[in-house]
N, C-alpha and C positions, 0 to 999 in steps of 0.2 A: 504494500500500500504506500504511498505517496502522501507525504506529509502534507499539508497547508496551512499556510497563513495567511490573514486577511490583514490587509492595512488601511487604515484611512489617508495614510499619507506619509511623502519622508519630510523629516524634521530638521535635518541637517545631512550636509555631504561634506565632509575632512578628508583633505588629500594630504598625505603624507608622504614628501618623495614620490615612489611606484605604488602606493596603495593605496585607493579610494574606501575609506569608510561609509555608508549610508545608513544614516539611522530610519529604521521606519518606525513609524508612533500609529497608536490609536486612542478612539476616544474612550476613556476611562467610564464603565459600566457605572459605578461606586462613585467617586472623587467628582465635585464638582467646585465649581469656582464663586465669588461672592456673588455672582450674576443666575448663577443657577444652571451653567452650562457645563456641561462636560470637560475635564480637564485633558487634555492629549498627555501622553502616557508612553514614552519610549518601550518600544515592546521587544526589538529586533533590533543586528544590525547584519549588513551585508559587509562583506571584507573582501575585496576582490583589488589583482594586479590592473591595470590602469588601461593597459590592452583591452582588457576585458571588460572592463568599464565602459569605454567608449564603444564598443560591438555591442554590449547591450544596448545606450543611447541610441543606436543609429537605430535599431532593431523597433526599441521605444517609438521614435519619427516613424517610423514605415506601417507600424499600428498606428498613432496616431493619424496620419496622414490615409489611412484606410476608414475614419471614425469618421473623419470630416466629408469623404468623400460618400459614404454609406447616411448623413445627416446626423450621427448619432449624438456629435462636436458641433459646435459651430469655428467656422475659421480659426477665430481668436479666443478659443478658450482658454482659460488658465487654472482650470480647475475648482474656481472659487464657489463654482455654482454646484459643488458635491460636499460642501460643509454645512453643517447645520445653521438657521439663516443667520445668530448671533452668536456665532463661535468669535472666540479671541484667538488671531494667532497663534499656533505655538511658539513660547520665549524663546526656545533654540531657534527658528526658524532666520535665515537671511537674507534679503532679497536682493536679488543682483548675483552675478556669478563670481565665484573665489572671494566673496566679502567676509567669508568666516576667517575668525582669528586664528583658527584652528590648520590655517591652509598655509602651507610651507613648500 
């Protein structure tokens, strides 16, 4: 049998040298925040060479770019329209690419 995980999302990606860390998180069943929403909850992490990394991304674009063309995306999605309507960010999260501190 074949394991599974579900994610809501990754919360962070650290490159170190040749290895790309991905954190994936979800939203926490239990743990909520003063607002009453669900806390994101680092659950997983992916650890892969950098090679590898990038062949999955490309892999990632070629489904996406299948989503959009089948309508299931629109163009310009960015995921934002798959979190609960008043989620906060995840704190780990970065926006922009290589902006985490963590990137070397």
């Amino acid at each position: 049998m074949i394991q599974e995980t579900y994610t809501d999302g990754i919360s962070e990606i650290t490159v170190t040298g040749s290895i790309v860390r991905v954190d994936l998180m979800s939203l926490s069943p239990s743990e909520r925040d003063a607002n009453g929403n669900p806390v994101p909850v680092v659950r997983q992490r992916l650890i892969l060479p950098a090679d590898a990394f990038a062949n999955a991304a490309d892999l990632m674009q070629q489904v996406k770019n299948s989503l959009i063309e089948s309508g299931v995306i629109s163009p310009g999605h960015t995921g934002q329209g798959l979190a609960p309507r008043d989620a906060v960010p995840f704190a780990g999260a970065r926006p922009g690419r290589n902006t985490s501190p963590n990137f070397s």
